[in-house]
C-alpha positions in Angstrom: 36.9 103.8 4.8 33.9 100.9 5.7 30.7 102.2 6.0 29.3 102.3 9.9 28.9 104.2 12.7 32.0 105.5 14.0 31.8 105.6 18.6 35.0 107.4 20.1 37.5 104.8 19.3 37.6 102.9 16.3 34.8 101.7 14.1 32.5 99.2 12.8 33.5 97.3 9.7 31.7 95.2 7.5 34.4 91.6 6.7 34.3 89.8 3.0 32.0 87.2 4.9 29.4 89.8 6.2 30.5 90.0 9.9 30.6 92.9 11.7 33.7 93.7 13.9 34.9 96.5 15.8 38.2 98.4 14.9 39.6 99.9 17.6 42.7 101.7 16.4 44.0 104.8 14.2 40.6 105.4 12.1 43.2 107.2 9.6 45.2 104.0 8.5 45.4 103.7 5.2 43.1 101.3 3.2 45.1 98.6 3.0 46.0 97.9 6.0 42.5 98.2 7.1 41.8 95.5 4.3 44.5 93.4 5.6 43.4 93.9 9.0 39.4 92.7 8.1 40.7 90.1 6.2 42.9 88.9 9.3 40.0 89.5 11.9 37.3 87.1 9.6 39.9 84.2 9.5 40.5 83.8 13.4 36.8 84.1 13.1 36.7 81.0 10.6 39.2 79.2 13.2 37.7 79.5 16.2 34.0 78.7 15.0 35.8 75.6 13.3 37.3 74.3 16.5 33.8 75.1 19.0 32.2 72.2 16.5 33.3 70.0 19.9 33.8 70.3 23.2 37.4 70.0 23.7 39.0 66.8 26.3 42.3 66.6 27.7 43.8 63.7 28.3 47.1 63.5 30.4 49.8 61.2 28.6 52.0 59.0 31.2 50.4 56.7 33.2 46.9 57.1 30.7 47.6 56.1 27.5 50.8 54.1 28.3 52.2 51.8 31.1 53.9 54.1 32.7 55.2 52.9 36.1 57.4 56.1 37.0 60.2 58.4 35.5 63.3 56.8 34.1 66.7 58.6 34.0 67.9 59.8 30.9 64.1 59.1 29.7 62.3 61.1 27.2 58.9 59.6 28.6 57.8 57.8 26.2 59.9 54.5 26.4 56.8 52.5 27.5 53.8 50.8 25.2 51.0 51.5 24.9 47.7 50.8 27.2 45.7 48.3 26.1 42.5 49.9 25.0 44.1 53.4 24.5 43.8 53.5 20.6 39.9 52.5 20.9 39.7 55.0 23.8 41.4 57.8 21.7 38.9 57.3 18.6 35.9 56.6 20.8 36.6 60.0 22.7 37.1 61.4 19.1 33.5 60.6 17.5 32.3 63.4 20.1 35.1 65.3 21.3 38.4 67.7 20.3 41.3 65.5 21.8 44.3 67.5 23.3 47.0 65.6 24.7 48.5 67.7 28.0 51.8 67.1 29.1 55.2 68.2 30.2 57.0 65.7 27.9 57.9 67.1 24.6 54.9 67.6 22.1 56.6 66.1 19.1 58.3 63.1 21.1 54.4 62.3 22.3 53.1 62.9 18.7 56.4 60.5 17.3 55.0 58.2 19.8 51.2 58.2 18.4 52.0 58.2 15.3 54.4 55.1 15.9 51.4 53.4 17.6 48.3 54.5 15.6 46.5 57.2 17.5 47.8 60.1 15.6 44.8 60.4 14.0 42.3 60.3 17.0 44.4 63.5 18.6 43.7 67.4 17.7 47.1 68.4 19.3 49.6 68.1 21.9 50.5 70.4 24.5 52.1 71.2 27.0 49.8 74.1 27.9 46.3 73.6 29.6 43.8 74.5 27.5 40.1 75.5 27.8 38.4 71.9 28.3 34.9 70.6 29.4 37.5 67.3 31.2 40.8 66.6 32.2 41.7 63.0 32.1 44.4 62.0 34.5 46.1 59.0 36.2 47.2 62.0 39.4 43.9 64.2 39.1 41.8 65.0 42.6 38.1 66.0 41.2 37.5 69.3 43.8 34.0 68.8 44.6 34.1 72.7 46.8 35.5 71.1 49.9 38.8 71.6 50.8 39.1 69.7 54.1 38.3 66.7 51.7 40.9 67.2 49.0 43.3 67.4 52.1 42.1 63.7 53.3 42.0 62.5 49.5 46.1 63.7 49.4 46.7 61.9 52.4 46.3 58.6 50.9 46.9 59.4 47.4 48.6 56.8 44.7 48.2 56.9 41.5 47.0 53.4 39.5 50.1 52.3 38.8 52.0 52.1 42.1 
């Protein structure tokens, strides 16, 4: 068993890389899964100090990064071009920031469609889930600045840029 103190459930471990983590578990599980375990614990470690090296941005597809003027039947979403400006944009953002892509079209039919028009390489993912983020770019957003009565008046009038 690691060396440590042991409190009432689990234990303090010592990981290949020197980190400390806390088991909490059976403290009678054999050795190697407890070596497995460690081993597993110090590379989600190593994954998410590799991905906190930038504040993370998301940046809605439709209606941002292409001329998107509304849903077409039997579409996939991404029939239209690109923006103009929306490659630069991408790597700009890039220099400084992780770059998801968020929306409820298909991840690989977006990433098909960056690759195709060469911004692959300025985006960390796409998904379709909202992730932690210091910025939501989007073309339908409503910034809530703690007053509700305003949102309401925003929604009355609300149109996004391309109608």
């Amino acid at each position: 068993m690691p060396k440590g103190r042991k409190p009432a459930r689990g234990f303090w471990a010592s990981t290949p890389a020197g980190r400390y983590v806390h088991i909490s578990g059976d403290p009678g599980m054999s050795q190697a899964m407890l070596d497995k375990l460690i081993n597993l614990m110090d590379k989600a470690y190593d994954q998410v100090v590799e991905h906190m090296d930038k504040p993370t941005v998301c940046v809605d597809f439709n209606g941002c990064l292409d001329l998107y003027t509304g849903w077409v039947k039997d579409g996939m979403g991404t029939e239209y071009p690109p923006r103009e400006g929306a490659a630069e944009f991408l790597e700009a953002l890039h220099s400084k920031y992780k770059v998801f892509i968020l929306s409820s079209i298909q991840p690989m039919d977006i990433q098909v469609w960056l690759d195709k028009n060469g911004m692959g390489q300025w985006v960390d993912d796409v998904t379709k889930i909202k992730p932690p983020a210091i910025a939501y770019i989007d073309d339908r957003g409503i910034t809530f600045k703690g007053d509700f009565g305003d949102v309401l008046r925003q929604l009355e009038d609300f149109k996004p840029h391309w109608r």
